[in-house]
N, C-alpha and C positions, 0 to 999 in steps of 0.2 A: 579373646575378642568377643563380645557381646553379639549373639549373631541378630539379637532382634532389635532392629534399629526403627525409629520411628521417626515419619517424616512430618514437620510440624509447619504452620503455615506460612511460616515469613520464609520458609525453603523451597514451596511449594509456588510462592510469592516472586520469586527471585535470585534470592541468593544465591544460588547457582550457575547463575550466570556471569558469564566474567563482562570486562568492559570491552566496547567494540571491538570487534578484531583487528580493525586497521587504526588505531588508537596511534599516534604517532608521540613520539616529547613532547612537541610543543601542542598536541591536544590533551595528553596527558596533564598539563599544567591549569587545564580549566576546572573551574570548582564544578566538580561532580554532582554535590549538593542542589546547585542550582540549578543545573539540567534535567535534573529529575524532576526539580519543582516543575519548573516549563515543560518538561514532557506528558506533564500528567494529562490534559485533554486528547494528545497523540493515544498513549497509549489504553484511556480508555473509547476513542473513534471507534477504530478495527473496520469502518467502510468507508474507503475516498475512492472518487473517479478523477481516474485520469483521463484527459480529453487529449487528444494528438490530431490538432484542427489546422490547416496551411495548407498551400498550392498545389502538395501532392496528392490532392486528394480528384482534381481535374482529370488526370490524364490515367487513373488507374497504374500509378506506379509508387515505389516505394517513397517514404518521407529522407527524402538526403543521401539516403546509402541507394537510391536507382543510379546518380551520376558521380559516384563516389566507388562506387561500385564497376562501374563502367556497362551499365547496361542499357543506360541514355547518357547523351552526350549532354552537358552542363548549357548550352542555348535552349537544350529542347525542353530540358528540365523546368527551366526558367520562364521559357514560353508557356508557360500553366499560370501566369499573372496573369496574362489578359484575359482567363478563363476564371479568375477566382471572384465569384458575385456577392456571396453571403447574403444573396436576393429574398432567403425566407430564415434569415437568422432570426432565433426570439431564445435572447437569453434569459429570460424568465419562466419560458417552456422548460429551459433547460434544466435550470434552478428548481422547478417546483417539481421536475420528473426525478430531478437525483433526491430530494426531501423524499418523495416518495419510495424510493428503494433503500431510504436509511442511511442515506451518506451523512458522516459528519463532517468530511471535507475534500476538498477538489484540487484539483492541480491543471491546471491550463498551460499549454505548451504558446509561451509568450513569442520566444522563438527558436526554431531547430536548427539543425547543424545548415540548413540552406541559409539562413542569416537573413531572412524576410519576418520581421518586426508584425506582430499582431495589433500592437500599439500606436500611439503617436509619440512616435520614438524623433528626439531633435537633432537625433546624430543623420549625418548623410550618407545614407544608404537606403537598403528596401526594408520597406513599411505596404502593409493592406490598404494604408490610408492615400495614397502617393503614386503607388506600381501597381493597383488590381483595381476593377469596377466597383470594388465593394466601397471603395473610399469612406472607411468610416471607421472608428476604434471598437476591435470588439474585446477585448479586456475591460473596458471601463464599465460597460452596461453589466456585465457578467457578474462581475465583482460587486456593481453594487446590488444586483439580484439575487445571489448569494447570499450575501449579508443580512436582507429580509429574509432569510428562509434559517436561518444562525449557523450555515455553514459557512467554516473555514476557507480561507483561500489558500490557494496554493499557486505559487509560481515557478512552474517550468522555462530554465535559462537553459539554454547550450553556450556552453565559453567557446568553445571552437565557433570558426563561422568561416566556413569552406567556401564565399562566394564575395571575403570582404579583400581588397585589395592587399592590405596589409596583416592580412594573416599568411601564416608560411606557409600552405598547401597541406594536403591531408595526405592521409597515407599512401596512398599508391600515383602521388601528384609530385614528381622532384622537380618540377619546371621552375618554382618557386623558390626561395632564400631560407637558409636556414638563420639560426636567431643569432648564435654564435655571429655569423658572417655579418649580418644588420640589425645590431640592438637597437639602433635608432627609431626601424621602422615594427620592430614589435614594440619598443615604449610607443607607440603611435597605435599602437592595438589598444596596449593594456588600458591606455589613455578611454580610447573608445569603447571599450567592455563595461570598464568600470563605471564610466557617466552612464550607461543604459540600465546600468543596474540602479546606479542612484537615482534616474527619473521611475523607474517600477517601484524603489521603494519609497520615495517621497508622493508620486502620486497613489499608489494602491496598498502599501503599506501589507506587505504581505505576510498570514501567520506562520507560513511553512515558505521554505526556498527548495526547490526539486534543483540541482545542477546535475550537470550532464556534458559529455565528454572529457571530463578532464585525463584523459590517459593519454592525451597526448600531446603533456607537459610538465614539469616540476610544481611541486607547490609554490616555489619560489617564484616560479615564471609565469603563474598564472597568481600570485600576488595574494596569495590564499588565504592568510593572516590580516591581511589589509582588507578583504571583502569581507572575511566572518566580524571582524570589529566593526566597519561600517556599515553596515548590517544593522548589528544589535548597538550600536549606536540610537540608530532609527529607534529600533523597535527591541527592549532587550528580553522579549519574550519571544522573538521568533525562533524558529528552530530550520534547522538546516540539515539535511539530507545529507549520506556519505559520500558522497561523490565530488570531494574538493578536496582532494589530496590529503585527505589525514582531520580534515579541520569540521568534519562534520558531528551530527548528533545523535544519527540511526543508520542503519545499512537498509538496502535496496535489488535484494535479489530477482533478476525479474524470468520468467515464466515456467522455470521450473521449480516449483516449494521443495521443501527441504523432507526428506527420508526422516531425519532426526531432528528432537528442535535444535534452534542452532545456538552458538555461546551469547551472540547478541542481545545485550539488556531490549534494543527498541529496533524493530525491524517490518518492515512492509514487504508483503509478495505482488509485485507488480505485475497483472498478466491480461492477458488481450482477450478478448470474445471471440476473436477468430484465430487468423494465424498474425495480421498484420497490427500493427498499433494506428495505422491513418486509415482511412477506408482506400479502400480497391473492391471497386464493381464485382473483378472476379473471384475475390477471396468469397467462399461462399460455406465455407469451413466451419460454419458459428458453433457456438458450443453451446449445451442446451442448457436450461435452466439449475437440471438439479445437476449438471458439471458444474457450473459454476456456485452452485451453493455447499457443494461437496468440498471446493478447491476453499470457498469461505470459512468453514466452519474446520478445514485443516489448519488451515493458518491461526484461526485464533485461538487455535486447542493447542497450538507450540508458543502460544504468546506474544503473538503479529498484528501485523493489519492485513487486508485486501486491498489494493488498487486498482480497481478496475480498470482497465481502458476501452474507452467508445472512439469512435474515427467521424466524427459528422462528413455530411458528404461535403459539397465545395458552396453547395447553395445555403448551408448552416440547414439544413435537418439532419437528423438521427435516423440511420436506419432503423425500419421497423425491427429486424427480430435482433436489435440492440435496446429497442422501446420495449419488447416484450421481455429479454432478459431483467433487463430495471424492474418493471413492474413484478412483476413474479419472483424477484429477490425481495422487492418490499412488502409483497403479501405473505412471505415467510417470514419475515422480520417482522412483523407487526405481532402475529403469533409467538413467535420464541426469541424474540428482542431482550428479552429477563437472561435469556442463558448465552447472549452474546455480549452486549454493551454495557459497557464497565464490568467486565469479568475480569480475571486472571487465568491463566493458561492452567491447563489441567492437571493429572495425574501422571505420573512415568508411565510408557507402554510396557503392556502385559497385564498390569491391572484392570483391564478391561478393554476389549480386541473393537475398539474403533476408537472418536475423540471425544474428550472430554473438558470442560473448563470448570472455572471453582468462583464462588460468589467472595467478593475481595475479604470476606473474616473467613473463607471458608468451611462454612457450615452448612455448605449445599452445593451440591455434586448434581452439574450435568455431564448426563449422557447423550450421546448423539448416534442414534440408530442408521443408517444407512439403508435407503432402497425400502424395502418391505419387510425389513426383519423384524418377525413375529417370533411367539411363544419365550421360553425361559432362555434370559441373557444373563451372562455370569459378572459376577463382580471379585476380583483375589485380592487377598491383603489388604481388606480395609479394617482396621480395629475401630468401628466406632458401631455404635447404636445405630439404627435406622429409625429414627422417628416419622418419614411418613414415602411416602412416594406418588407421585402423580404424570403422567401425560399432560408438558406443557402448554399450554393451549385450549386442553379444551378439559382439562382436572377429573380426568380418569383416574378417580384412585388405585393402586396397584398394588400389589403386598410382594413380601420380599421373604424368603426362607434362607436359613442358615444349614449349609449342608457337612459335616465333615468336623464340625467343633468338637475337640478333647476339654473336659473341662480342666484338667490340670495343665494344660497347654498354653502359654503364652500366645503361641500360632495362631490367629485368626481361620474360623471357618470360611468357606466360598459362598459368598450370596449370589443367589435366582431372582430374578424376577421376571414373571410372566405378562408377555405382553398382549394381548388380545391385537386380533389380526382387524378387527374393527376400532382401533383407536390411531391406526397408523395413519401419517401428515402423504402427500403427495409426494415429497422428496426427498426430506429426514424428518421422524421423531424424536423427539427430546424428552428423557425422561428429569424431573428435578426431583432430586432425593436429598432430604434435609437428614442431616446428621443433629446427632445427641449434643455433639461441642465439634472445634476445629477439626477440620481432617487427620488421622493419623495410620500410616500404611507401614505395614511388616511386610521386609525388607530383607528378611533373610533366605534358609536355606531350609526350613520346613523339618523332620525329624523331631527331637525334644524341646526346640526354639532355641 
């Protein structure tokens, strides 16, 4: 067996990746081809905010799992309507603050597992417009505020909806009918699910579908083939999130990223600024700038997105040090924007002890420094030239030594490069190191190659 193997860039691209993991037959059966086609804007994004905006955000308790949970009782919970103003909402603050942090797309939580409608939703139930003082749609200004900024929409559904008469209760709730016992009155749901979805996608027409909760139903039972076809009916470019039984486009791991990259071709780490996804007063947990641009620049180095989530408060502002995270993610972006957007996920770990991404012909290799690391960083197992190196951002040029090369050796030597302690970024450096042609990495065991 050949022990010197070389990794070429459609490997480095992809290939390795298997298809979803939760890939079911009957998703199996969609042309792969064309998902990819449509995936392509997703997968070159790699920054959306998620917003998680609704009544829980009044009382300082959690979004649906506080009376789900049983740690408020389901009237008190609800008593956060008469408290929800949206008295200093400006979705266009909103819109031009995520353009600022480099989002290429958002996801709005339309509605959560409490089944209170952000929309002018025509089904009868709770709606912001109908059941809170805010009386007014705030999807619609968002969306189209967005759109002038050329970010993506995204819409966050919950299928479950823990507060509608004829759904069967949530999980630690047996007062309620199971479905077996009354299919009449869950066809009376699925009824009502499915027209909210068709008014979100006939009026806002959305590029991405976020769903949420379905684990506590069949695909069958939540009609899952019927809503992805209706859908892309509408719109046969949207893309849909894994979270519908089998019939989605990408997976959704949310707050802790992955040790390894994972098999998933299209995948987003979803994670909070704090600990909570809504705001709560007392969550005061925020995590600092360069945590969150560390947790960024993970995910895109395994071949992901980030999802940010913000929690506005109940009066539609943004916490400040949610304003300051944004900002200071988009003044790192603006700088080293080249070695994130529209990249391709990097090199195998070991060839270089932090992350890295590759420019989509790959023929330039970033590195992503961490913290303050200074002086000579190592590079194993690259077989290619080094045609240049610089500190992106501000084009310190940097030179690079070959340490260990045999010249009758197939084996690649180990490259240095020295970083001066005065060219380092506030929270990572990135160096871009253009190679001679595509990437190619030895792969073996070292000895005679």
């Amino acid at each position: 067996m050949n022990r010197y193997s070389k990794i070429t860039a459609a490997f480095i691209a992809g290939l390795f990746f298997t298809t979803l993991a939760t890939t079911t037959s009957a998703q199996s059966k969609i042309n792969q081809d064309s998902i990819a086609q449509k995936m392509g804007w997703f997968e070159d994004a790699k920054l959306g905010i998620f917003i998680h905006y609704g009544i829980y955000a009044v009382n300082d308790v959690s979004e649906s799992w506080s009376f789900h949970n049983k740690q408020v009782t389901w009237p008190a919970y609800m008593s956060q309507l008469s408290g929800f103003t949206a008295s200093k909402y400006d979705p266009t603050a909103w819109a031009n603050l995520f353009k600022e942090a480099g989002a290429r797309y958002t996801v709005i939580t339309t509605k959560h597992h409490d089944g209170v409608a952000l929309w002018d939703t025509k089904e009868k139930h709770y709606d912001v417009i109908r059941n809170t003082p805010a009386k007014k749609d705030l999807i619609d200004p968002l969306v189209n505020a967005l759109r002038k900024n050329d970010i993506k929409v995204g819409a966050y559904f919950s299928l479950i909806d823990w507060s509608h008469p004829d759904y069967p209760g949530f999980l630690k709730d047996s007062s309620r009918y199971k479905v077996a016992d009354d299919p009449l009155r869950w066809k009376r749901f699925q009824g009502f699910f499915q027209n909210q979805l068709t008014e979100l996608s006939t009026k806002f027409n959305p590029d991405l579908w976020w769903f949420d909760g379905d684990w506590e139903h069949s695909a069958e039972e939540w009609e899952s083939s019927k809503v992805r076809t209706n859908l892309l009916a509408k719109n046969p470019g949207t893309i849909i999130n894994g979270r519908l039984q089998g019939y989605g486009d990408y997976e959704t791991p949310e707050q802790n990223f992955p040790v390894v990259r994972p098999s998933f071709r299209w995948w987003e780490l979803c994670m909070t600024t704090n600990n909570n996804w809504g705001y709560r007063k007392s969550d005061t947990n925020w995590k600092t700038p360069y945590e969150i641009i560390s947790i960024f620049v993970d995910a895109v180095s395994n071949g992901g997105n980030l999802l940010l989530d913000i929690g506005p408060k109940e009066d539609g502002t943004i916490p400040n040090e949610q304003v300051n995270i944004l900002k200071e993610l988009g003044k790192w972006n603006r700088k080293h924007g080249e070695s994130i957007f529209g990249t391709i996920g990097g090199i195998p770990q070991g060839h270089f002890y932090g992350p890295t991404t590759l420019s989509k012909d790959s023929t330039t290799l970033y590195l992503f420094l961490h913290g303050k690391t200074s002086g000579p960083v190592m590079v194993k197992g690259l077989d290619n030239k080094i045609k240049s190196v610089e500190v992106l951002g501000n084009g310190t040029k940097l030179t690079s030594k070959v340490v260990g090369k045999i010249s009758w050796s197939p084996v690649p030597g180990l490259i240095y490069i020295n970083v001066p302690a005065t060219t380092l970024d506030t929270y990572i450096t990135v160096l871009k190191v253009k190679l001679d042609k595509p990437i190619k990495l030895y792969r073996g065991k070292g000895g005679l190659g």
